[in-house]
FIPALUM-54011 format. One record per residue (C-alpha): residue number from 0; residue in one letter; z, x, y. Coordinates in nm, 3 decimals. Each point is the difference from the previous one (the first is absolute). Layout:
BEGIN
+-----+----+---------+---------+---------+
:   i : aa :       Z :       X :       Y :
+-----+----+---------+---------+---------+
: NUM :  A :       Z :       X :       Y :
...
+-----+----+---------+---------+---------+
END
This chain:
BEGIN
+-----+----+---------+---------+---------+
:   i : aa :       Z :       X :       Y :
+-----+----+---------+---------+---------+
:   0 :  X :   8.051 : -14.098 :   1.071 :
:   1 :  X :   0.015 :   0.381 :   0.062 :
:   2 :  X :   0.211 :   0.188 :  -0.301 :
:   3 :  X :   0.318 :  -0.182 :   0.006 :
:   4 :  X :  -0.063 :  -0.144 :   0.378 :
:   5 :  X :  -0.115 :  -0.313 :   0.118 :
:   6 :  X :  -0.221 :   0.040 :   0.320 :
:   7 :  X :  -0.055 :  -0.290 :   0.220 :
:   8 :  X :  -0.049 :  -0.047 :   0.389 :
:   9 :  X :   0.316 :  -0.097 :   0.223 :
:  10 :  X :  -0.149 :  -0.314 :   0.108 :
:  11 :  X :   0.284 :  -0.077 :   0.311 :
:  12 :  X :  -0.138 :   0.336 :   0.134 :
:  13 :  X :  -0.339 :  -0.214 :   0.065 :
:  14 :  X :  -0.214 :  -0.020 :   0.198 :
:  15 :  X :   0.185 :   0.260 :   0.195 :
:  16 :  X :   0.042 :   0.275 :  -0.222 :
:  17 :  X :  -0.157 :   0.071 :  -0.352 :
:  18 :  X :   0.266 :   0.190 :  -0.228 :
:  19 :  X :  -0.037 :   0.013 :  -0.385 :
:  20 :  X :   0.373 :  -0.015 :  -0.193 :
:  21 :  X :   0.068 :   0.211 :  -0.336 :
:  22 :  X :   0.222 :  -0.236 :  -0.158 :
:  23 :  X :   0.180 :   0.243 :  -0.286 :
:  24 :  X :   0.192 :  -0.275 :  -0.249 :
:  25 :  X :   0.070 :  -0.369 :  -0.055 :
:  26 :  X :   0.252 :  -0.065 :   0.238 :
:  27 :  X :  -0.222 :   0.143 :   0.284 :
:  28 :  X :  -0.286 :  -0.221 :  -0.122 :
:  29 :  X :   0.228 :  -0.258 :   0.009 :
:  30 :  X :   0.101 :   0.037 :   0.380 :
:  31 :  X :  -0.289 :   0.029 :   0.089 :
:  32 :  X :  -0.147 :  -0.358 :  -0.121 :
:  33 :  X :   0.349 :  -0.160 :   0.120 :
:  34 :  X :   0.003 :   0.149 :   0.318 :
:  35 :  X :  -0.388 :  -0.091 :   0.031 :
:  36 :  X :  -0.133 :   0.346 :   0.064 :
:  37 :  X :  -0.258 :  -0.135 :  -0.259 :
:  38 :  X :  -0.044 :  -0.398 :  -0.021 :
:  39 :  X :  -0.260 :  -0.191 :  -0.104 :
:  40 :  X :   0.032 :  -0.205 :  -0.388 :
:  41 :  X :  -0.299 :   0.184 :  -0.138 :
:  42 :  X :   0.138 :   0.366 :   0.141 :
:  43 :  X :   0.337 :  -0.092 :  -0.104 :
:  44 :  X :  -0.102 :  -0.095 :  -0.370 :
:  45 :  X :  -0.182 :   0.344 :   0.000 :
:  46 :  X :   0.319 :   0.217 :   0.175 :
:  47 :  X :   0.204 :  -0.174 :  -0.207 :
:  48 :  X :  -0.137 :   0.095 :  -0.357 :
:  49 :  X :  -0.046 :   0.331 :   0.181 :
:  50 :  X :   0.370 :   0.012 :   0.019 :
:  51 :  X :   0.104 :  -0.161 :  -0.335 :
:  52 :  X :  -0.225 :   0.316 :  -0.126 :
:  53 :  X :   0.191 :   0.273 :   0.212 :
:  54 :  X :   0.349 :  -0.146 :  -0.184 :
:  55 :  X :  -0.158 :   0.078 :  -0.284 :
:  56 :  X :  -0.097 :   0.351 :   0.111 :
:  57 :  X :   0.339 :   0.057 :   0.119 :
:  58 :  X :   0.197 :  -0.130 :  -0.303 :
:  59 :  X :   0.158 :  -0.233 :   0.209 :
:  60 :  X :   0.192 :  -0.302 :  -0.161 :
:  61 :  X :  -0.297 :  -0.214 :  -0.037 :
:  62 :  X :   0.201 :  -0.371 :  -0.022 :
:  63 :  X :   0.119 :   0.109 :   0.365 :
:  64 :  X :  -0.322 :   0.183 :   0.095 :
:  65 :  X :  -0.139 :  -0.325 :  -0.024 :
:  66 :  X :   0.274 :  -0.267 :   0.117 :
:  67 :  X :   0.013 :   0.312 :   0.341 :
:  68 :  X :  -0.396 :  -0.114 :   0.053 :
:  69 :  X :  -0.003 :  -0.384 :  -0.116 :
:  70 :  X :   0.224 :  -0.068 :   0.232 :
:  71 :  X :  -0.183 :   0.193 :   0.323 :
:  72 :  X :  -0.238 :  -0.277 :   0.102 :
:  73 :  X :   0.100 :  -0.369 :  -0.139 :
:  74 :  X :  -0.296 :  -0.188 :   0.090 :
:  75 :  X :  -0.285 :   0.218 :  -0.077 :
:  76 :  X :  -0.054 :  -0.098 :  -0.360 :
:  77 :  X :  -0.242 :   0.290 :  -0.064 :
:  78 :  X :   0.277 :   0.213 :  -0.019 :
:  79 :  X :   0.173 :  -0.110 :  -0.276 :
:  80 :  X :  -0.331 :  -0.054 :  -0.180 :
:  81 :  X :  -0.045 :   0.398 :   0.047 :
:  82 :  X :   0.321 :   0.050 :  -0.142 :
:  83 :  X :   0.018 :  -0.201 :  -0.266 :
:  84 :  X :  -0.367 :   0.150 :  -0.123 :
:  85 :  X :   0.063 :   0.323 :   0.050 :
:  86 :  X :   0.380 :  -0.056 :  -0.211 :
:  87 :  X :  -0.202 :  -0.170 :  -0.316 :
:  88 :  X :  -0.252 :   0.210 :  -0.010 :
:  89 :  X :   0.148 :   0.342 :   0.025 :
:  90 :  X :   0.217 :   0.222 :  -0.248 :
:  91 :  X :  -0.009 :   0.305 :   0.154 :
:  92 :  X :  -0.097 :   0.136 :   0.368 :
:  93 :  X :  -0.309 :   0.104 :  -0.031 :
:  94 :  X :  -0.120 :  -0.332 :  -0.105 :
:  95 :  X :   0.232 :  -0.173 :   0.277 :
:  96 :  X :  -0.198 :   0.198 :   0.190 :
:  97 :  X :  -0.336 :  -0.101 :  -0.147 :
:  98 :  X :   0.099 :  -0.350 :   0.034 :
:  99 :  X :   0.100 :   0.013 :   0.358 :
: 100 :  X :  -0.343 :   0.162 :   0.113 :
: 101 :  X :  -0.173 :  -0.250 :  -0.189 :
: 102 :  X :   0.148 :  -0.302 :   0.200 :
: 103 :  X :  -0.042 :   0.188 :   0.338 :
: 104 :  X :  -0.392 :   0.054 :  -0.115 :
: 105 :  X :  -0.009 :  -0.370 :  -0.123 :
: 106 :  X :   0.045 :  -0.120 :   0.365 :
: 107 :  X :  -0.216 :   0.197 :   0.106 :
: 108 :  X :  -0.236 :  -0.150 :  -0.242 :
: 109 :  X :   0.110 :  -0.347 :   0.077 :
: 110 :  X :   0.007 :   0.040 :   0.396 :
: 111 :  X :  -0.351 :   0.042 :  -0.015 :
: 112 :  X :  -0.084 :  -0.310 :  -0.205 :
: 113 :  X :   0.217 :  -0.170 :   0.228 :
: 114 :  X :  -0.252 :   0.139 :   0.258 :
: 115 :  X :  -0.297 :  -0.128 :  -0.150 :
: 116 :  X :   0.132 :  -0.366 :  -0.069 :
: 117 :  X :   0.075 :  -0.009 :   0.317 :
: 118 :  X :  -0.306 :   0.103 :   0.186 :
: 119 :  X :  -0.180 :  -0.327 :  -0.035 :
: 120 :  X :   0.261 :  -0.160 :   0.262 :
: 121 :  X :  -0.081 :   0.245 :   0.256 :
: 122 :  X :  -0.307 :  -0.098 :   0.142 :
: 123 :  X :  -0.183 :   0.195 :   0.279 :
: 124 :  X :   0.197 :  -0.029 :   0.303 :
: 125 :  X :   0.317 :  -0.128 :  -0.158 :
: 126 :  X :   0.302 :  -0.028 :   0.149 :
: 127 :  X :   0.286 :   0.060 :  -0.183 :
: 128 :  X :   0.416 :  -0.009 :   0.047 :
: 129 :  X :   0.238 :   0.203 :  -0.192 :
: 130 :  X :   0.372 :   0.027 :   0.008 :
: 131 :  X :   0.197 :   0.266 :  -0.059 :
: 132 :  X :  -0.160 :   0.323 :  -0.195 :
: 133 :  X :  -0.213 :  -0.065 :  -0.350 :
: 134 :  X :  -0.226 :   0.307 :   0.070 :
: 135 :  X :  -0.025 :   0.315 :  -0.223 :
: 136 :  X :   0.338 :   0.097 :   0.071 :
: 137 :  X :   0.151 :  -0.292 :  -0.148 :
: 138 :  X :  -0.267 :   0.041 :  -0.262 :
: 139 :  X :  -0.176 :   0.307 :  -0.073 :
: 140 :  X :  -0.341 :   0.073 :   0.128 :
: 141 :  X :  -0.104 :  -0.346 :   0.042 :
: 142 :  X :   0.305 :  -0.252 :   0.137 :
: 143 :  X :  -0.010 :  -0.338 :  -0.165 :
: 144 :  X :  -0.021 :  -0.208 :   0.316 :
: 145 :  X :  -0.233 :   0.333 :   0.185 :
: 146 :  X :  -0.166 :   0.015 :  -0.300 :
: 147 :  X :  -0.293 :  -0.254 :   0.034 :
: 148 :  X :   0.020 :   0.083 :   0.380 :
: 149 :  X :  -0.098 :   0.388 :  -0.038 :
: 150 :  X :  -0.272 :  -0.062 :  -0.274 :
: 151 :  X :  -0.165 :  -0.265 :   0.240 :
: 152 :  X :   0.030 :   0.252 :   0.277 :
: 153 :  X :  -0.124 :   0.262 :  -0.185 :
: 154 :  X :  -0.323 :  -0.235 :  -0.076 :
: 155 :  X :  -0.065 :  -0.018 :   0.346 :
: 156 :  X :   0.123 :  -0.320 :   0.073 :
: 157 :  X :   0.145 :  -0.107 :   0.275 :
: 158 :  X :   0.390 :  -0.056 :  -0.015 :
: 159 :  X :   0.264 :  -0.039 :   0.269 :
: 160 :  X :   0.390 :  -0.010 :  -0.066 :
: 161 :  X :   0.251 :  -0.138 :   0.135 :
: 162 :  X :   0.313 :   0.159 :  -0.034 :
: 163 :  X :   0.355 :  -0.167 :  -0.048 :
: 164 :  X :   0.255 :   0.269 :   0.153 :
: 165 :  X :   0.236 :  -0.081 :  -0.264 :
: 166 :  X :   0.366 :  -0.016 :   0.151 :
: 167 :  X :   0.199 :   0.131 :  -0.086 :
: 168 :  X :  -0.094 :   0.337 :  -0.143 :
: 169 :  X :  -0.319 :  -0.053 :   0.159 :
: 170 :  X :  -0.225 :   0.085 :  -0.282 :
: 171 :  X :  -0.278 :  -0.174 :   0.141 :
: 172 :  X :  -0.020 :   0.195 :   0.306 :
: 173 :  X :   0.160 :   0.344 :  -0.145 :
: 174 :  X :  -0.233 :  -0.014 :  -0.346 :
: 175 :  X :  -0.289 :  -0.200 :   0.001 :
: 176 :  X :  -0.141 :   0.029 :   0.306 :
: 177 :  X :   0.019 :   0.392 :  -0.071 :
: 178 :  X :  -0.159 :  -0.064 :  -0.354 :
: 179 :  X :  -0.301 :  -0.175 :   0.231 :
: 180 :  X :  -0.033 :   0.264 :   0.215 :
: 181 :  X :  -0.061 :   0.231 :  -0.265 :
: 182 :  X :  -0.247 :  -0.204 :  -0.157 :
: 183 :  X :  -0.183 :  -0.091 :   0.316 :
: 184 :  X :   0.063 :  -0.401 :  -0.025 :
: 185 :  X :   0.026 :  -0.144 :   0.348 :
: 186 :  X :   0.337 :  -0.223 :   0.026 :
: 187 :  X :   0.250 :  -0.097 :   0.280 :
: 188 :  X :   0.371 :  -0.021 :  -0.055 :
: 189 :  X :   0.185 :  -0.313 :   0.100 :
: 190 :  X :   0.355 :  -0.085 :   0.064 :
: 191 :  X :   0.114 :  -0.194 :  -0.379 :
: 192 :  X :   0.020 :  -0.331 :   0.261 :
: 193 :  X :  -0.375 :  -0.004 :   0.088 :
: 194 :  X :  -0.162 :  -0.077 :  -0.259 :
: 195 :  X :  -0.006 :  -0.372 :   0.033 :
: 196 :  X :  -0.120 :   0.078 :   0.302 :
: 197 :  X :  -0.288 :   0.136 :  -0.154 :
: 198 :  X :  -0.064 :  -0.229 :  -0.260 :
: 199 :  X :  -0.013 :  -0.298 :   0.245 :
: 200 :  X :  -0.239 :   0.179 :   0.215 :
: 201 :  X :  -0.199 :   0.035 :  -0.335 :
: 202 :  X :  -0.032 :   0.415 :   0.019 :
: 203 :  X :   0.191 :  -0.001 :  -0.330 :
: 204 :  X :  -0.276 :  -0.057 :  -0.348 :
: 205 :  X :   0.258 :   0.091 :  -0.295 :
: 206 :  X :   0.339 :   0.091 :  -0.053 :
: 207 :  X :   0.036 :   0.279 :  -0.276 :
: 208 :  X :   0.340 :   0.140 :  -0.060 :
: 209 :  X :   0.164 :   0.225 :  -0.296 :
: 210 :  X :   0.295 :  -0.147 :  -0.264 :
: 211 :  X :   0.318 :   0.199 :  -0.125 :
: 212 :  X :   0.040 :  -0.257 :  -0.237 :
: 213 :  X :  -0.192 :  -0.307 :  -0.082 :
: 214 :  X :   0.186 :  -0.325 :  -0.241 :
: 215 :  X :  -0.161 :  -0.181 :  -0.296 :
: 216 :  X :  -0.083 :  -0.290 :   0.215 :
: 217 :  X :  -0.197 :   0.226 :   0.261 :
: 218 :  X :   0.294 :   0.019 :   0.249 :
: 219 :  X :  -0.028 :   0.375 :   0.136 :
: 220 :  X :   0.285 :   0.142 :   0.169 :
: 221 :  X :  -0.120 :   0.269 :   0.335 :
: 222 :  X :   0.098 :   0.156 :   0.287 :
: 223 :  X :   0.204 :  -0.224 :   0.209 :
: 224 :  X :  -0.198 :  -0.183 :   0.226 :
: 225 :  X :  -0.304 :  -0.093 :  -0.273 :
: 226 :  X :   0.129 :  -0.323 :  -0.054 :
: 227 :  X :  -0.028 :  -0.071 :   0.404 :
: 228 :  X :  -0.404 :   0.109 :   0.011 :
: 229 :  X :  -0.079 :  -0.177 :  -0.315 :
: 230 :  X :   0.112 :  -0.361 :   0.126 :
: 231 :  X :  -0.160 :   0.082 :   0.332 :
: 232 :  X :  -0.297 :   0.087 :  -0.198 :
: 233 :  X :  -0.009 :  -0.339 :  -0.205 :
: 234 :  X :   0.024 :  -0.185 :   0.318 :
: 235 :  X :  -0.275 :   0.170 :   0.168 :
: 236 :  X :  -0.201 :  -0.046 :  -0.284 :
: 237 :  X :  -0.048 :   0.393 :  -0.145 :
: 238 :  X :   0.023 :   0.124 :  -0.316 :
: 239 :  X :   0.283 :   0.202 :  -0.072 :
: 240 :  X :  -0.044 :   0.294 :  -0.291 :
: 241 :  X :   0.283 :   0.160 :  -0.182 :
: 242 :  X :  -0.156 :   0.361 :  -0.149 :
: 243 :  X :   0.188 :   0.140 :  -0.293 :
: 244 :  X :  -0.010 :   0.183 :  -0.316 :
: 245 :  X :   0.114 :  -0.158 :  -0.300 :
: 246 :  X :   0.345 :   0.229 :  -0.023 :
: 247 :  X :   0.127 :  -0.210 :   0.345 :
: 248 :  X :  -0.091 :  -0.378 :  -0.183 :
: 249 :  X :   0.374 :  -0.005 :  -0.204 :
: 250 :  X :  -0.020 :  -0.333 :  -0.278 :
: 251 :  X :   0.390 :  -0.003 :  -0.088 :
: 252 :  X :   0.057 :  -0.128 :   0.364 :
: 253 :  X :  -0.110 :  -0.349 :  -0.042 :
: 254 :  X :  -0.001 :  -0.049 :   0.414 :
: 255 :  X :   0.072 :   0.140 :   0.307 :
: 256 :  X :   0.360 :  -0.110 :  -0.004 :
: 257 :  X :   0.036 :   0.240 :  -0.283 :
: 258 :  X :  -0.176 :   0.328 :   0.217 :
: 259 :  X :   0.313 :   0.199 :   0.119 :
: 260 :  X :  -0.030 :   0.069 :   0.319 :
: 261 :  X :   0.138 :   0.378 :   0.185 :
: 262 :  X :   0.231 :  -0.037 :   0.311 :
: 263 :  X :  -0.038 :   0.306 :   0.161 :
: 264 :  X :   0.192 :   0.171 :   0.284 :
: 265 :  X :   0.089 :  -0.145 :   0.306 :
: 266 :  X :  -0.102 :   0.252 :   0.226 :
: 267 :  X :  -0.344 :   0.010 :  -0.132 :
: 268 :  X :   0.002 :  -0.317 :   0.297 :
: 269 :  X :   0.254 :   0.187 :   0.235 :
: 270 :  X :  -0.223 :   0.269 :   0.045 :
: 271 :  X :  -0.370 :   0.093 :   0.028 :
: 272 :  X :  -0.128 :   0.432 :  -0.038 :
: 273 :  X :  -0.281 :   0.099 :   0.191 :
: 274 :  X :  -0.179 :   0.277 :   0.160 :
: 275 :  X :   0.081 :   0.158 :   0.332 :
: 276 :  X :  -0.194 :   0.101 :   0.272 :
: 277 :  X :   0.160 :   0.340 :  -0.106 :
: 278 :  X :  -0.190 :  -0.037 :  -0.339 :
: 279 :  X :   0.365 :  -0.092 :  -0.159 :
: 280 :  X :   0.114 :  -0.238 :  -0.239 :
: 281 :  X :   0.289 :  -0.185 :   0.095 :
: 282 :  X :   0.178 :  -0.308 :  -0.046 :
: 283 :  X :   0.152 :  -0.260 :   0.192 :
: 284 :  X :   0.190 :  -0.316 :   0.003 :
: 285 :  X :  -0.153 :  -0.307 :   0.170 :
: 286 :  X :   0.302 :  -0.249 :  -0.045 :
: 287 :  X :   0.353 :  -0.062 :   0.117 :
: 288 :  X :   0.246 :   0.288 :  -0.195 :
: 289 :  X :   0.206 :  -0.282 :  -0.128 :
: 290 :  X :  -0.270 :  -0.256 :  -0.105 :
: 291 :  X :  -0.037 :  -0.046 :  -0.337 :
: 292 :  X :  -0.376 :  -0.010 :  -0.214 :
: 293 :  X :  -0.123 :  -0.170 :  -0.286 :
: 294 :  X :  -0.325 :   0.163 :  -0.212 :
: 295 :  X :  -0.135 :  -0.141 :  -0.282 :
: 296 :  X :  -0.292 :   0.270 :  -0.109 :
: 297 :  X :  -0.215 :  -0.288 :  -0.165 :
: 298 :  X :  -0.054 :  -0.356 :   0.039 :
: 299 :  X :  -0.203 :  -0.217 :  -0.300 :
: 300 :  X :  -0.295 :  -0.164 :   0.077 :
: 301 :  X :  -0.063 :  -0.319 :  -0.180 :
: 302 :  X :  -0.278 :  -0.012 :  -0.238 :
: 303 :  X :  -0.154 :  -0.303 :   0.139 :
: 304 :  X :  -0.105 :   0.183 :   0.343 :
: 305 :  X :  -0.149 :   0.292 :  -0.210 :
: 306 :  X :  -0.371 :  -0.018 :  -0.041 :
: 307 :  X :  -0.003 :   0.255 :  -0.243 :
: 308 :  X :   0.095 :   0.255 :  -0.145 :
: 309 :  X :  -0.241 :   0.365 :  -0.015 :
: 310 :  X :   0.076 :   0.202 :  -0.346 :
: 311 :  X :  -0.210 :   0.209 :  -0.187 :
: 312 :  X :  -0.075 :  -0.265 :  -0.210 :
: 313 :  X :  -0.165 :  -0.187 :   0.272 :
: 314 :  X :   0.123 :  -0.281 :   0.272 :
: 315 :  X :   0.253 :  -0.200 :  -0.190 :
: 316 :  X :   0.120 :  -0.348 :   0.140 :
: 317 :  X :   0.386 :  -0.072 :   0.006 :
: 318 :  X :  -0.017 :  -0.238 :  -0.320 :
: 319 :  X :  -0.169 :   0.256 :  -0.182 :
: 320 :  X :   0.253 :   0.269 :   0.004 :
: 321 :  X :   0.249 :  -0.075 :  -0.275 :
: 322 :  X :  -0.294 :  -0.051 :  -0.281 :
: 323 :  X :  -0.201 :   0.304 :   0.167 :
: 324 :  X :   0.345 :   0.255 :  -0.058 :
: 325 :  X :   0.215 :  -0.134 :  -0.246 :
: 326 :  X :  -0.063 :   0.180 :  -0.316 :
+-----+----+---------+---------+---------+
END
């Protein structure tokens, strides 16, 4: 946060184009996590109290300041968890303020034990599947799913990635593989249908994903499509990681029948934005003007196909979570 701005990188733009956005009040940093110029639970907690602070700044009706943001991003439960701190714990702006830096520096403080709990899984010359994007800009600096991937990297062991393309906002192909390449970790993209493919061929050694919202009874609720790669993963016999700080594990839903779960545009499936030979960004429709399109943004995946789950407390099986994080 710059004065009364908050700064953060137009992540659609990617990997095309790198723009950073000024966003001057509440309603702007509202937009932007609803319209998904920033996503990611950890990024959204930290926007989010970002935001809440900014009302405050602006001496905005607070009650609606923060119904305006609660109401942005259903699933993620890291954003209400922003919100609600920053709303007990501040009586004036300056300390909303104070408060919301603190949370975005806690993750960044978390991401990185998340890194290190992780490491031991990623043995030299691992092989490792991800689906959709859990890197550092979903969580700063470190990812929570990236996370134990870049510190192993950065060791000097060897560590190959496959990447889930991530239909149908493609974050898969659009984020992480451009995290990757910045960091130098060799990976390969793949259509969201091959991974079985890969897993049966046995080029697949873990599964570790990222959580907008994980239940009491170790249910976690991700991008659409999770639920798919972690019962191919039980079947092919590899362990399948969930990597998350403790804002995303939410106690007062008892399941994942309780996780709401965001039904987003249909033409997020109508049509697909890319780069043109002309170095432009356009968009186009790849279906029938008058067919219709369903899109869930998450699916839950079961707690019984999770192996575990990677927090800055350490690895944390399913059964563990509700006496680990209810206080």
């Amino acid at each position: 946060m710059e004065g009364r701005d908050v700064v953060v990188i137009n992540q659609p733009l990617l990997p095309h184009r790198f723009e950073i956005l000024r966003l001057k009040n509440h309603r702007q940093t509202a937009d932007a996590i609803k319209t998904m110029i920033i996503r990611g639970a950890g990024t959204i907690g930290a926007t989010a109290g970002y935001g809440f602070a900014q009302a405050w700044l602006e001496g905005a009706d607070l009650d609606e300041a923060y119904q305006t943001l609660v109401t942005t991003r259903p699933t993620a439960a890291d954003l209400k968890h922003a919100l609600d701190r920053v709303r007990a714990n501040a009586t004036n702006a300056k300390q909303a303020v104070a408060v919301a830096e603190a949370i975005a520096d806690e993750y960044v403080e978390r991401a990185l034990k998340i890194a290190k709990a992780g490491l031991p899984l990623i043995k030299n010359g691992s092989r490792v599947l991800t689906h959709c994007n859990a890197g550092w800009l979903a969580l700063e600096d470190w990812g929570s799913a990236t996370a134990p991937i870049y510190l192993a990297h950065r060791k000097g062991r060897k560590v190959f990635v496959w990447v889930d393309e991530t239909r149908p906002r493609c974050q898969g192909a659009n984020l992480t593989s451009w995290e990757l390449l910045q960091e130098g970790v060799p990976h390969k993209i793949i259509p969201d249908n091959a991974a079985g493919f890969f897993m049966r061929r046995g080029e697949i050694d873990l599964c570790i994903v990222g959580a907008d919202r994980i239940a009491a009874n170790g249910d976690a609720a991700n991008k659409v499509g999770t639920y798919t790669k972690a019962v191919l993963a039980r079947e092919n016999g590899i362990p399948f990681y969930v990597a998350a700080p403790a804002p995303t594990f939410d106690m007062k839903c008892k399941s994942g029948d309780s996780i709401p779960i965001e039904e987003r545009s249909e033409d997020e499936v109508h049509y697909v934005s890319g780069c043109t030979e002309r170095g432009k960004i356009e968009r186009v429709r790849i279906s029938h003007p008058d067919a219709r399109a369903a899109n869930p943004a998450f699916d839950v995946t079961s707690a019984k196909y999770i192996t575990g789950f990677i927090t800055e407390f350490g690895i944390i099986k399913p059964g563990e979570v509700k006496k680990r994080f209810s206080k």
